[in-house]
KEZA-311555 format. One record per atom (N, C-alpha, C): residue number from 1; residue in three letters; atom name; x, y, z. Coordinates in pm, 1 decimal. Example, Ala and Ser with C-alpha at 12.3 -4.5 7.8 and 13.67 -1.06 7.14 Angstrom:
<sites>
SITE|n|res|atom|xx|yy|zz
SITE|1|Ala|N|1319.0|-569.0|780.0
SITE|1|Ala|CA|1230.0|-450.0|780.0
SITE|1|Ala|C|1320.0|-330.0|780.0
SITE|2|Ser|N|1285.0|-225.0|708.0
SITE|2|Ser|CA|1367.0|-106.0|714.0
SITE|2|Ser|C|1290.0|3.0|787.0
</sites>
This chain:
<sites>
SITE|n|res|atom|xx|yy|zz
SITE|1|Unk|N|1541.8|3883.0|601.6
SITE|1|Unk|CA|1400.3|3851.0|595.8
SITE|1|Unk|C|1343.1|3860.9|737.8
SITE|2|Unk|N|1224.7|3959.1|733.8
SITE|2|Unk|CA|1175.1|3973.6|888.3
SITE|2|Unk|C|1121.0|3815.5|933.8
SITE|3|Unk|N|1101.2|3823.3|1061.9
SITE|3|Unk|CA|1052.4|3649.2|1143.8
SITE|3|Unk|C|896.8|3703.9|1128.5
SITE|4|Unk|N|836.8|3633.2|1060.1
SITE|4|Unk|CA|669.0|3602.7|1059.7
SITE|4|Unk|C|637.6|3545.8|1177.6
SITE|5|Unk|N|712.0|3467.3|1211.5
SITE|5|Unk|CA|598.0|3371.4|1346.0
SITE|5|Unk|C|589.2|3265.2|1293.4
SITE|6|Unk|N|573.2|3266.5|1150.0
SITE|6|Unk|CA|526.9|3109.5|1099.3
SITE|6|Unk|C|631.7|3020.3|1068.6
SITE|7|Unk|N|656.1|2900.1|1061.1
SITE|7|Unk|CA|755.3|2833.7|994.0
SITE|7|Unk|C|799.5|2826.0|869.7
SITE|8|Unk|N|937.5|2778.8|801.6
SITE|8|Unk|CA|951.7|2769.1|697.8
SITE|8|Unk|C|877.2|2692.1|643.9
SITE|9|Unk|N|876.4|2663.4|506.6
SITE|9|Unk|CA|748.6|2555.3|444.6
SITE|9|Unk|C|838.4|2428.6|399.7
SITE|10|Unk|N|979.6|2471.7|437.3
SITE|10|Unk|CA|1084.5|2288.6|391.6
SITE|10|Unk|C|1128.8|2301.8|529.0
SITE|11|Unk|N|1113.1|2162.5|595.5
SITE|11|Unk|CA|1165.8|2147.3|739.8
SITE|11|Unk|C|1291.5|2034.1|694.3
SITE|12|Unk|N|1382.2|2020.4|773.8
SITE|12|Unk|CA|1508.9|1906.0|763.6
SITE|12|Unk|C|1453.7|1834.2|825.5
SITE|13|Unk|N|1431.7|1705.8|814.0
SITE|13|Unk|CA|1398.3|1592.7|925.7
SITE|13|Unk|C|1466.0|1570.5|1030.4
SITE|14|Unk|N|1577.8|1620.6|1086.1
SITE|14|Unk|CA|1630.6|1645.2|1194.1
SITE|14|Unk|C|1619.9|1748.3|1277.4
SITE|15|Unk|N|1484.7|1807.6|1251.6
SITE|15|Unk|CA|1422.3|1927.7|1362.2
SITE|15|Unk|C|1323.5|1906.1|1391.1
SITE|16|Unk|N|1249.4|1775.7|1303.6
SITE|16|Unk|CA|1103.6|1719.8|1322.1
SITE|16|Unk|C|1083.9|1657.5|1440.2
SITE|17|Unk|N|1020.1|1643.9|1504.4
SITE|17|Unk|CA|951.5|1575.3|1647.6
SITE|17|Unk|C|808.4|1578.5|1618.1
SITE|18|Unk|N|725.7|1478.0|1708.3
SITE|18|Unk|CA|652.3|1419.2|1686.9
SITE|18|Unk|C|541.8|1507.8|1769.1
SITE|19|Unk|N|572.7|1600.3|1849.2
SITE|19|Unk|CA|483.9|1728.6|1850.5
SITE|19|Unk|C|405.2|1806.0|1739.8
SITE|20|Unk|N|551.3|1807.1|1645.6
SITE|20|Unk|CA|502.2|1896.0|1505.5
SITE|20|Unk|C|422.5|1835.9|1366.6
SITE|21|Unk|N|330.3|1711.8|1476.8
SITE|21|Unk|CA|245.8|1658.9|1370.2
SITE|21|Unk|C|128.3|1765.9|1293.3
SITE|22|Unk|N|89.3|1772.7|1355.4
SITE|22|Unk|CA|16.2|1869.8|1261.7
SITE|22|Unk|C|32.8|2010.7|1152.6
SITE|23|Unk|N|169.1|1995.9|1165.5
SITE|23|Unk|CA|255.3|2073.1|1141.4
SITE|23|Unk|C|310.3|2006.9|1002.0
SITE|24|Unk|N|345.8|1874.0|968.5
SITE|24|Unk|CA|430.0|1815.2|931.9
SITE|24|Unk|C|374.6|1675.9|830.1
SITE|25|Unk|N|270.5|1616.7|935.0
SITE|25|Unk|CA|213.1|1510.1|936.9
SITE|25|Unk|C|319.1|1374.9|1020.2
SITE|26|Unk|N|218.9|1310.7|1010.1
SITE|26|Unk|CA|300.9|1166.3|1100.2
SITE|26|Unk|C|386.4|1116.1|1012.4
SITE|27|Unk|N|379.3|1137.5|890.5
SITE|27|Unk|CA|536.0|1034.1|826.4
SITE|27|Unk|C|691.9|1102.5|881.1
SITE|28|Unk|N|653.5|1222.7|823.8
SITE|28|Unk|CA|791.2|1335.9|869.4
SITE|28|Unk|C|811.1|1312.1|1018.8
SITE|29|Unk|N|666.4|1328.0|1084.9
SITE|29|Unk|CA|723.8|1324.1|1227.7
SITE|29|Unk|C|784.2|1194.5|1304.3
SITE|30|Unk|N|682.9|1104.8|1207.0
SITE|30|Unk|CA|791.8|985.3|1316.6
SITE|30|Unk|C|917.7|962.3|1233.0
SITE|31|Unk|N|940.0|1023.8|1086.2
SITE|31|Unk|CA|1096.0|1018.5|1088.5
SITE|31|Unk|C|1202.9|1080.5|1154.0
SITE|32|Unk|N|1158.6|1206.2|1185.1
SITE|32|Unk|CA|1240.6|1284.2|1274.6
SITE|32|Unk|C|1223.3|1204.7|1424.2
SITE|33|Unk|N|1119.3|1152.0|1493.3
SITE|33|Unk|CA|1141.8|1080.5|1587.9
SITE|33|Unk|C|1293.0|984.7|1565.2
SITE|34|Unk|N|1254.6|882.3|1470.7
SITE|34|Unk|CA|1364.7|820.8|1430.2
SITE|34|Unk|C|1485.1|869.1|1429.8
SITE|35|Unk|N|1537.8|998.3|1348.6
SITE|35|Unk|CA|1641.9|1062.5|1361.4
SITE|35|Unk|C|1707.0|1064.1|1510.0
SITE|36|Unk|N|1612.3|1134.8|1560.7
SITE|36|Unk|CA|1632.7|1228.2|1704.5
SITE|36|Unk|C|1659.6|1022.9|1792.5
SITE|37|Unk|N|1640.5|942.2|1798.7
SITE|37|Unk|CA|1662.4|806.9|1878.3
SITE|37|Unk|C|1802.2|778.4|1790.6
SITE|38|Unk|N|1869.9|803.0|1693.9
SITE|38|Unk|CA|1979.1|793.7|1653.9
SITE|38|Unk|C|1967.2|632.6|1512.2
SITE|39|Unk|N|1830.8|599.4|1500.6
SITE|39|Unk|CA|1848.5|494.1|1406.0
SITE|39|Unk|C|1849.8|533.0|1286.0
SITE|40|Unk|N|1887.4|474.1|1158.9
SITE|40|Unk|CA|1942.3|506.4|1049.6
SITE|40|Unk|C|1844.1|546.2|988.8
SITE|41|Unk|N|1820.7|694.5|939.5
SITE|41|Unk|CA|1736.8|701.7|908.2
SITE|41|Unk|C|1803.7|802.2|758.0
SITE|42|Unk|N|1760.7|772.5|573.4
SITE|42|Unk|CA|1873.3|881.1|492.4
SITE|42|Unk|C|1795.7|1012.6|539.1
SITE|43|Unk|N|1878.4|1112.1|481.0
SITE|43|Unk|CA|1866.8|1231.7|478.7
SITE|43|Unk|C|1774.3|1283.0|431.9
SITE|44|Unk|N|1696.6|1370.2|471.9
SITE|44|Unk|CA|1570.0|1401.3|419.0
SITE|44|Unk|C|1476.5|1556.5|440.6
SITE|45|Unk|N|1387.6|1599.5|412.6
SITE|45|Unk|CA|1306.2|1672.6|446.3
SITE|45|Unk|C|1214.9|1690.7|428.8
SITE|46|Unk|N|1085.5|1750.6|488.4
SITE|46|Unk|CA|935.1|1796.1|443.4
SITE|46|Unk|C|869.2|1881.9|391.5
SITE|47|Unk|N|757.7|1918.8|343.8
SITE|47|Unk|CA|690.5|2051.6|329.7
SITE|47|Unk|C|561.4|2034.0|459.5
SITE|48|Unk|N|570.7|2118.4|461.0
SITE|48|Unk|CA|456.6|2141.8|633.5
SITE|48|Unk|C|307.6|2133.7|508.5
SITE|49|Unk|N|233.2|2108.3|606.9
SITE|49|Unk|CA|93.2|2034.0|573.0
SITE|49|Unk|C|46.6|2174.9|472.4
SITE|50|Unk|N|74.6|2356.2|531.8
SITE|50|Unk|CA|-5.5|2473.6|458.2
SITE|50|Unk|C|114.3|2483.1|336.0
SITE|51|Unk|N|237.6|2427.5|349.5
SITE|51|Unk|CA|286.9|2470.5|216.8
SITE|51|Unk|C|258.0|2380.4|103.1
SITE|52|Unk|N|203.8|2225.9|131.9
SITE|52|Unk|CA|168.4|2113.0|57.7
SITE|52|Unk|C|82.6|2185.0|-18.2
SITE|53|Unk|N|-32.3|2246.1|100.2
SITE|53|Unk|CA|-210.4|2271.0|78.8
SITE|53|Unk|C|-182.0|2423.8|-32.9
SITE|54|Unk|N|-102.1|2491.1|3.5
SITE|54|Unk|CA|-100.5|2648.6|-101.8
SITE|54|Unk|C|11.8|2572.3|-274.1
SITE|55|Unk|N|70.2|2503.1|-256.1
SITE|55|Unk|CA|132.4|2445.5|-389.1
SITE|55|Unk|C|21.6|2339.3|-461.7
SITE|56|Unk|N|-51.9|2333.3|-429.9
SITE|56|Unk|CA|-176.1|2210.6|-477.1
SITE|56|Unk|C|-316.3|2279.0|-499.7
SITE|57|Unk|N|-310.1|2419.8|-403.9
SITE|57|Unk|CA|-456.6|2446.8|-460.8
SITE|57|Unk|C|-454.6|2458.6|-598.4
SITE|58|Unk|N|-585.5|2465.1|-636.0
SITE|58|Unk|CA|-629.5|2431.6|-733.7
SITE|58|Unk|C|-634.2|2404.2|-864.3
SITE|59|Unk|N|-526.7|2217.0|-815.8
SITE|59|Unk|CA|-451.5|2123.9|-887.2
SITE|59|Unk|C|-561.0|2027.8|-852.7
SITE|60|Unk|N|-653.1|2015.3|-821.7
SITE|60|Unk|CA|-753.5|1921.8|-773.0
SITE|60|Unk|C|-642.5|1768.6|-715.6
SITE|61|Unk|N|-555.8|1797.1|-663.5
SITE|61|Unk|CA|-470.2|1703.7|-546.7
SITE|61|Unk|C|-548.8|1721.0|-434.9
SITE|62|Unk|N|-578.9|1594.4|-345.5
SITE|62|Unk|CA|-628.5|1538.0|-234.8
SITE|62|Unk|C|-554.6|1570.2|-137.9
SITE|63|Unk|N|-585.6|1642.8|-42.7
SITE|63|Unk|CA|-507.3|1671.7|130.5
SITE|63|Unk|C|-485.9|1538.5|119.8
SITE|64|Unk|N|-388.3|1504.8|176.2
SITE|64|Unk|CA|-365.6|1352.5|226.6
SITE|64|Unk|C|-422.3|1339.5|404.2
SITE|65|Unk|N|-512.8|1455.4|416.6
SITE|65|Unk|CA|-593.7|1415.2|577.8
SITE|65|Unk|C|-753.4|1371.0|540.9
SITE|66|Unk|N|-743.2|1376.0|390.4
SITE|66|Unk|CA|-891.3|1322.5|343.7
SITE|66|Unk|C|-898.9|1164.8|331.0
SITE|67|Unk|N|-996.3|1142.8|299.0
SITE|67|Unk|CA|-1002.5|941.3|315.9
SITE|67|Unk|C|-1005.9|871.0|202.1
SITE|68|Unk|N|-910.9|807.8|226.5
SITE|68|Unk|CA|-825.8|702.0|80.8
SITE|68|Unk|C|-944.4|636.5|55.0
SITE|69|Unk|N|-1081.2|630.1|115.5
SITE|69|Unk|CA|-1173.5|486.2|76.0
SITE|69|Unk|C|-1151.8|466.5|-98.9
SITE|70|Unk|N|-1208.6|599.6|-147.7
SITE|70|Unk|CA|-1160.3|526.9|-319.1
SITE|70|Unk|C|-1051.1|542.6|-376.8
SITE|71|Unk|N|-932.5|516.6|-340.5
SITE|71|Unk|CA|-800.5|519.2|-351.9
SITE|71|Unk|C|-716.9|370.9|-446.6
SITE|72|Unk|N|-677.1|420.9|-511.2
SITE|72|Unk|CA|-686.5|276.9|-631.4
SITE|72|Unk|C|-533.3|213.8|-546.4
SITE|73|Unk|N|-524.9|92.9|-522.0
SITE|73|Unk|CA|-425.6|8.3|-463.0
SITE|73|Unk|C|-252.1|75.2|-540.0
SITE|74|Unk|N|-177.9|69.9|-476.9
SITE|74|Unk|CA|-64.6|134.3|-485.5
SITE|74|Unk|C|-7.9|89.9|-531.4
SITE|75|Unk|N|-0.3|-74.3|-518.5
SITE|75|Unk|CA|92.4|-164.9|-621.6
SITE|75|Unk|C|11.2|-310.3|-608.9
SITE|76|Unk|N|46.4|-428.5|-697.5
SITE|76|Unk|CA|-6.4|-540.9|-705.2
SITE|76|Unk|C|-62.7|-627.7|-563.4
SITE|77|Unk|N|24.2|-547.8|-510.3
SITE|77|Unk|CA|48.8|-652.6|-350.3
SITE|77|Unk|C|-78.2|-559.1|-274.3
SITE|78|Unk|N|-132.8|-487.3|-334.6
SITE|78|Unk|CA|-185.3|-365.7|-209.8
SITE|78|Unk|C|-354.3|-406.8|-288.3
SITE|79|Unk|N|-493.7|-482.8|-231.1
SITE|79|Unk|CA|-589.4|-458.4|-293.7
SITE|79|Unk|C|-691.7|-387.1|-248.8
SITE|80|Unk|N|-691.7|-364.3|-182.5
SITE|80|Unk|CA|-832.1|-245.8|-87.2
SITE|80|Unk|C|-700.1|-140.3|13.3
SITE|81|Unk|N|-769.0|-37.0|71.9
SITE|81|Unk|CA|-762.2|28.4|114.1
SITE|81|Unk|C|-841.7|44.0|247.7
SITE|82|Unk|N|-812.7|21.6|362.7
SITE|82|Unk|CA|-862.0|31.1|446.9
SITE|82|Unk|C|-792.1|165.8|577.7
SITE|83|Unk|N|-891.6|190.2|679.4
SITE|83|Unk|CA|-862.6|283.7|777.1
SITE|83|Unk|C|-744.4|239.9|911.4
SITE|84|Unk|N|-630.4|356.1|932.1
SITE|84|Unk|CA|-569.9|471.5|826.3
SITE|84|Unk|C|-466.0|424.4|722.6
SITE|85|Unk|N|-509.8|446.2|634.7
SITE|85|Unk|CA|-387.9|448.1|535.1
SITE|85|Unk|C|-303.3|333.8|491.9
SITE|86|Unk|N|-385.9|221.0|538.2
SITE|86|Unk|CA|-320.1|83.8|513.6
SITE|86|Unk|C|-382.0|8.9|426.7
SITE|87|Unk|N|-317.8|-103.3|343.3
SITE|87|Unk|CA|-386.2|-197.9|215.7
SITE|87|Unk|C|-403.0|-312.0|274.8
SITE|88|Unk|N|-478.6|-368.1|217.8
SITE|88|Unk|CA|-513.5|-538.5|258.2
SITE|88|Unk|C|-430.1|-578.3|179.4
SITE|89|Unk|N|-348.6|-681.9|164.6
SITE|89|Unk|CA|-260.9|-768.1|70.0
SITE|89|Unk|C|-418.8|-872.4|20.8
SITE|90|Unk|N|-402.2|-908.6|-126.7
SITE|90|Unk|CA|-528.2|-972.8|-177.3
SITE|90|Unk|C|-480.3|-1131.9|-124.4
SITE|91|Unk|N|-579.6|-1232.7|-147.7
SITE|91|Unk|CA|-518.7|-1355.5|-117.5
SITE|91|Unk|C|-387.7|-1410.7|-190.7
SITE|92|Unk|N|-346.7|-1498.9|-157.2
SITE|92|Unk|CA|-211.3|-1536.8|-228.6
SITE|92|Unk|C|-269.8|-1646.2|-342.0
SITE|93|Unk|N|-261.9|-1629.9|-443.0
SITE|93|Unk|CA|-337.0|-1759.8|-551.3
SITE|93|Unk|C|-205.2|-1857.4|-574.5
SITE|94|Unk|N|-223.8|-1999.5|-460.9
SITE|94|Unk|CA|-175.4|-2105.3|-508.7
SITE|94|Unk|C|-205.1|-2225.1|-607.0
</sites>
């Protein structure tokens, strides 16, 4: 297979660095950070952000670089959605 220039579209998380965010996104990359510092991290790999974006077109799936504001809570513990990408825990009812 000739070299395109471009990357493969499955990376191993042990080639990821935190350069290849945009490449990758920040979960992959700070796992491969993780890797690469030697903490336990399982075995794993990614799809780069254009192979996510060409397997999803038009599946009406959300880039995950778009904004969760109406994003329905992920699990019981999770009730709003706030900026980036984090939940408010709702109050605790004693």
């Amino acid at each position: 297979m000739p070299d395109t220039g471009s990357p493969p579209p499955i990376l191993g998380l042990e080639v990821v660095t935190a350069a290849m965010v945009p490449l990758v996104g920040g979960k992959a990359a700070n796992l491969g950070e993780l890797l690469a510092a030697g903490l336990p991290v399982p075995d794993g790999f990614c799809l780069t952000t254009e192979a996510y974006r060409e397997a999803t077109a038009g599946t009406g799936a959300r880039a995950s670089s778009q904004t969760h504001s109406n994003r329905p809570p992920a699990s019981p513990r999770c009730s709003t959605w706030t900026t980036p990408n984090t939940c408010s825990a709702p109050a605790s009812s004693q």
